[in-house]
N, C-alpha and C positions, 0 to 999 in steps of 0.2 A: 720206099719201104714196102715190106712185103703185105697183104693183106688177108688174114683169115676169114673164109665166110662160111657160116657153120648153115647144113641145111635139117630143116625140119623135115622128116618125114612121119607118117600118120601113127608107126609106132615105136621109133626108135628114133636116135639123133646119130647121123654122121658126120665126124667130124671129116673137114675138106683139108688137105694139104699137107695138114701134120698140128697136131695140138699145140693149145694155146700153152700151157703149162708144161714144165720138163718129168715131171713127178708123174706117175698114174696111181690115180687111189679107187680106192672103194668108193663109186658115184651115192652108194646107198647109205656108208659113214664117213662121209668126210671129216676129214681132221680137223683141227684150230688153225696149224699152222701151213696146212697146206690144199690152198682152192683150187680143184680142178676149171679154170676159166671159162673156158670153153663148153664144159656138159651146164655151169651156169648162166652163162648171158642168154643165149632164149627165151631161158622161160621170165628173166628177170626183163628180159625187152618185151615181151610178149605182155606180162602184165602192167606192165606202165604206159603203156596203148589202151590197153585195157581201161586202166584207170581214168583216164582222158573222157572218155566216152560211156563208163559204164556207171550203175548203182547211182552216187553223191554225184555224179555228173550228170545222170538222168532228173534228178532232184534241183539241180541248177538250173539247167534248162526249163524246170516246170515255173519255178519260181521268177524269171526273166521272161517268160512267157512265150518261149518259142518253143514250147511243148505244152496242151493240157491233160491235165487226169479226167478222165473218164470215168472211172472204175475204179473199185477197191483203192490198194493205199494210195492210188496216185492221187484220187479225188482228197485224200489227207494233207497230201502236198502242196496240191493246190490250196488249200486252206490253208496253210503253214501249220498245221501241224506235223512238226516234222521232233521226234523225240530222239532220245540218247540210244534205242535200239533200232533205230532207222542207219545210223552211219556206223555201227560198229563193224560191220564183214568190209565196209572198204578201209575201218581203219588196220584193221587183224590182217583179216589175208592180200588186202591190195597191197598197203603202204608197210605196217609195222610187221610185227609176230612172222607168219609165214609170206609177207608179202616182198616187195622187190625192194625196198630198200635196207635189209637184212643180205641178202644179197650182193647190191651195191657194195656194201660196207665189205664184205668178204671179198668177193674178187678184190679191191684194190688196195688193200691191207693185208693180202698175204700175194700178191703178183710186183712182178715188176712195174714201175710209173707207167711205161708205154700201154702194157697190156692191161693196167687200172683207170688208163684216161676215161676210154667210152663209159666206165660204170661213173665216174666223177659226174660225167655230163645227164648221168640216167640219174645219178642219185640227188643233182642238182633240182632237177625237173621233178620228182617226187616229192623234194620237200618244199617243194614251190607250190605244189597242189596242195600239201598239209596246213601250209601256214595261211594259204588264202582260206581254207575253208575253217581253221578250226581258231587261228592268232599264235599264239604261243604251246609249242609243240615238241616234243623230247626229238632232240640229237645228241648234244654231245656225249652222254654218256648212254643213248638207248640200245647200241650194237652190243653192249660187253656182257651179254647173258654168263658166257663162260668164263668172267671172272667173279660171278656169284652178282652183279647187279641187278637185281629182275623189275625194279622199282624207278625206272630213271626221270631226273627231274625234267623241267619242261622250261626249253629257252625260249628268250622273249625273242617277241615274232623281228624287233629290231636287229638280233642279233642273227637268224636264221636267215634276213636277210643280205648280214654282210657274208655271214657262212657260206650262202646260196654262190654268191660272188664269187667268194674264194675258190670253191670247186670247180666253178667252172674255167678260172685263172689255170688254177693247176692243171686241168682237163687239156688245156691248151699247151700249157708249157710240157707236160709230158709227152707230148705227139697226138694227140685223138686225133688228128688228119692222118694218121693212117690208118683208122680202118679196125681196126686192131678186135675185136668182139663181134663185128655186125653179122649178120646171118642175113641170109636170103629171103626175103619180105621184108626187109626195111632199107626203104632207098633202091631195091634190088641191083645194089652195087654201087650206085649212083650216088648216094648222099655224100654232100660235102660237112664233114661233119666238124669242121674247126668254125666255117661259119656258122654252123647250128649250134655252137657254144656262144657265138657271138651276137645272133640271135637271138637264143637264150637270155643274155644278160641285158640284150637290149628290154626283152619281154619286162625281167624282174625290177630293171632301173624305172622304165615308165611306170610301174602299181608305185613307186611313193611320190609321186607328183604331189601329192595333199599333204607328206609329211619331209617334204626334202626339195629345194630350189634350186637344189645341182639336177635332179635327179632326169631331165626332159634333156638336158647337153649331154648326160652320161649315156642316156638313152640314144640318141638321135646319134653322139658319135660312133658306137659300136654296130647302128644299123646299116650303119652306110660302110661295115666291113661283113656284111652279113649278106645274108642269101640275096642270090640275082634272078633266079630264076625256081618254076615250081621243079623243075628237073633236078634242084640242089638239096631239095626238103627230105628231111628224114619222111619217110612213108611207109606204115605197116599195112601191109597187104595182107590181107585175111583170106584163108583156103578153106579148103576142104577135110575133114567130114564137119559137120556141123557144129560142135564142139570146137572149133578153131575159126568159125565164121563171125563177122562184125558181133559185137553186144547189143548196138541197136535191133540188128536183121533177129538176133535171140533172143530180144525180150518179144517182140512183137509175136515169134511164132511161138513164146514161151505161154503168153498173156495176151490173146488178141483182144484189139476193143477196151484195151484201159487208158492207152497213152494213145493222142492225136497232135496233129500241126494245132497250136495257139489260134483261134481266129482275127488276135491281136496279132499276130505276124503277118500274118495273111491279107488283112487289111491293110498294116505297114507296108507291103511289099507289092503291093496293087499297080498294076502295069510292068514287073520287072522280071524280065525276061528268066530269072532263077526258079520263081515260081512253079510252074510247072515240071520241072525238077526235084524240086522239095516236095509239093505234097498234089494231093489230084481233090478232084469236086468234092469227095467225101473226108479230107482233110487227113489223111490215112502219111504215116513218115514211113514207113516201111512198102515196098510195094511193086510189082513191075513200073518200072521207066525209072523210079527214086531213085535219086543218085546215092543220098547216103544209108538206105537203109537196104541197101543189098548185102548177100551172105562177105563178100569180097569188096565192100566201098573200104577204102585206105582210112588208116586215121595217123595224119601226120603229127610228127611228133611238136614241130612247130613249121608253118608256112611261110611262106616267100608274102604272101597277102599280111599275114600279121606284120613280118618286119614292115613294108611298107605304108602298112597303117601307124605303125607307129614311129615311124618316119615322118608322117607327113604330121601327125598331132604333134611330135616334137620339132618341128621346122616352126609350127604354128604357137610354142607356147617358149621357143629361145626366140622369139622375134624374128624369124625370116621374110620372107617375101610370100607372099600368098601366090604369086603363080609357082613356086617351087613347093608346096605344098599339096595346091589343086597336080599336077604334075606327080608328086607319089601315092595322092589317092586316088587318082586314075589308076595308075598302076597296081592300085591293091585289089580296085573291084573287076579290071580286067582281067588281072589274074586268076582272081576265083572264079568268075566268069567263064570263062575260056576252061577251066580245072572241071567244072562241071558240067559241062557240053553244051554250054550256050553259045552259039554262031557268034563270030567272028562280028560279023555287021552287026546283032543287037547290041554288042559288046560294045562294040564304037559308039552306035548310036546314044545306050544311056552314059556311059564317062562323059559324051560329048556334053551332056545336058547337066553335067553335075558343076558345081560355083562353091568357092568359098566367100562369105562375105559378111559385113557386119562385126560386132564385138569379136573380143577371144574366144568365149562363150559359144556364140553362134556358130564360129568354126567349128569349134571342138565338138558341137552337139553333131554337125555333119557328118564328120568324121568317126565319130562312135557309133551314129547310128548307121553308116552303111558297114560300118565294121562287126557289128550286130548279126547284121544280115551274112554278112560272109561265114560268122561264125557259126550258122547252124549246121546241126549234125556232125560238127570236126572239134569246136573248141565251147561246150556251154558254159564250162570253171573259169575261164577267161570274159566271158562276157557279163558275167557274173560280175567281175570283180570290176570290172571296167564301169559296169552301173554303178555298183558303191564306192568309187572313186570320184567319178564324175557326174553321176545322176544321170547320165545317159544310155542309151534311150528314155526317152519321157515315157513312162510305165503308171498306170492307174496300179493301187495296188486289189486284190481279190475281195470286193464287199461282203465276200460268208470268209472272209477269215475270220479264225476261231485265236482266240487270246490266253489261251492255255500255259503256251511255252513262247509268245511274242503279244505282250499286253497292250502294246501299239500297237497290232494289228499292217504295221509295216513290213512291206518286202524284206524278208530277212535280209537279217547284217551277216551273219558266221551261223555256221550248224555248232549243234551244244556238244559237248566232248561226249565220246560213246560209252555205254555203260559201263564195257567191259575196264575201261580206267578207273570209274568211279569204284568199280568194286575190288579191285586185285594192286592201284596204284593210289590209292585216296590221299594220303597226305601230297604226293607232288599234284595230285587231281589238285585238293581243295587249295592249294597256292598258288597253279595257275588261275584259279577262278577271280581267287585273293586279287590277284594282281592284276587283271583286266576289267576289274568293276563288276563281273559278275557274267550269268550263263545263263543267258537269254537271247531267244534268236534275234531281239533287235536290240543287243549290246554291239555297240562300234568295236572295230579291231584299234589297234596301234596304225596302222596303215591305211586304213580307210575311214577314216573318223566323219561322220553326215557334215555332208556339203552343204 
């Protein structure tokens, strides 16, 4: 099949080959019933990269502690205090209102299956972000502004997750292995993108490990038809002018001296060869030599090192063999390893030193915790969630947290829904609230309920 790839240029969009859509409309009023595909998937890919790494993802990572606040609100963060107008711009313009899964919903509701797969698989992945951060969170009826619904109710995070599935089913069955949407910076042609559905589903099957006992076999069977190599990873490659460079490399030159490398990571990570990568003597994430806080570090949409981490935690929790295990979590730290320019020899060196051994427990804590490590700078919202799943990494929580909006004083569980639903959507607000016990950042999800 044939494959469209649309290029960004700094201030127009050229489309390559011949348009995704038969119809040419008005980019500046599109219709209901007919999406020009093509002039949307960029920016709608461009923002769900974004999302991964930016705002509530920098928030993640403070809170997992592979970032500290310094300065201004980060220093809030670090406290946990973190309020209902701290996550609104990534719920408005990342995820809902103006953001990509508004989007999503149009290209593949007014296109053909083929040319709707890729958004199936992007709008899968956005609402994977929504539900880990926030639990129960509008879909079914959130796209139909233009049949007069502007108030949409809020499905439970159980249901979002068979959703989540479903999409990416579909994703597949309609062809997303051709290609069909991607533009140039993601994958740079490269991505295979039927196993990054499969990927995908491996990701979402592993988060109910605590609420589901198929959930590590469903997991573990789909990884093992999923990415082989980093070559296969969807990757956004971030340009030029600045305005289009990483979100990390933009906050730092946005805000310098608020956000730093965790000196709990840094401790963590003592003697391993990524280190020096990651952050320098002054603990600085942004930087000459930093791999991830350069104008152009990629942020994949999901990695070859995740499936394999969650390969090897689900080989470890269906009962396999512990040398098939230790054997794909080699391969996961290799992989990021080698992804971020650490030699080949230190690479062998520390896998060579790595064991699984002892309880299921003690596996799994291995396994999270070097999967931790891999996640900095590319996936905080996953590590995130993978701590309130498992409790791993072992994390002291911040002794000046403040009890405001988390009266435990524990590592948040969920961010509180953003203001802007409380004010413009209150009734479905206050019944999501109704229905998860309540909106507090150390209220349990449905999905991650304390270990």
């Amino acid at each position: 099949m044939k494959k469209i790839q649309i290029l960004i240029g700094v201030l127009f969009l050229s489309l390559v080959s011949c348009e995704i859509t038969d119809e040419n409309i008005d980019q500046n009023n599109p219709n209901g019933t007919s999406v020009n595909a093509g002039a949307v998937y960029p920016g709608m890919i461009a923002q769900t990269h974004r999302n991964m790494v930016a705002i509530n993802a920098r928030i993640a990572g403070i809170v997992t502690q592979q970032y500290e606040g310094l300065d201004a609100q980060q220093i809030a963060y670090d406290q946990y205090n973190i309020g209902e107008d701290d996550t609104d711009d990534y719920w408005d313009a990342g995820l809902y209102g103006t953001g990509a899964m508004p989007d999503c919903y149009g290209i593949f509701t007014n296109n053909t299956e083929e040319v709707g797969a890729l958004a199936k698989l992007y709008m899968a992945t956005n609402l994977g972000l929504a539900t880990t951060m926030w639990g129960d969170v509008p879909y079914d009826d959130a796209f139909i502004g233009d049949q007069g619904n502007f108030n949409p109710t809020f499905d439970s995070q159980e249901d979002v997750y068979a959703t989540i599935q479903r999409l990416l089913d579909e994703s597949i069955a309609a062809g997303v292995s051709s290609g069909i949407g991607e533009f140039y910076g993601v994958g740079s042609g490269g991505a295979d993108w039927e196993k990054t559905a499969r990927a995908l589903k491996a990701r979402y099957y592993i988060h109910l490990t605590s609420v589901d006992n198929t959930a590590a076999a469903s997991a573990l069977a789909q990884a093992q038809l999923a990415l082989s190599s980093t070559s296969e990873q969807a990757d956004f490659v971030y340009s030029s002018p600045a305005a289009n460079s990483n979100p990390l490399f933009l906050f730092d030159a946005d805000r310098p001296g608020t956000l730093g490398v965790s000196p709990q990571l840094s401790s963590l990570m003592t003697g391993d060869p990524r280190l020096p990568v990651y952050t320098n003597v002054d603990g600085d994430f942004a930087g000459t030599g930093l791999f991830w806080g350069q104008a152009d570090s990629p942020t994949p949409l999901i990695s070859y090192w995740e499936v394999k981490f969650i390969e090897a935690e689900a080989i470890v929790r269906t009962n396999g063999t512990d040398a098939d295990a230790l054997a794909a979590l080699q391969d996961a730290v290799e992989a990021n390893m080698i992804y971020v320019g650490v030699s080949q020899a230190d690479a062998d060196n520390y896998t060579a030193a790595l064991t699984l051994s002892g309880s299921m427990d003690n596996k799994i804590e291995t396994i999270i915790t070097e999967k931790y490590k891999s996640f900095y700078g590319n996936a905080p919202l996953e590590a995130w969630t993978d701590f309130r799943r498992t409790k791993f990494p072992t994390l002291t929580p911040n002794p000046n947290a403040v009890g405001g909006v988390n009266p435990s004083r524990v590592i948040p569980r969920r961010f509180l829904y953003p203001i802007s639903e409380r004010l413009t959507n209150s009734t479905n607000y206050n019944a999501a609230i109704s229905a998860q016990g309540g909106h507090l950042l150390d209220n349990d999800m449905w999905a991650f309920p304390t270990n």
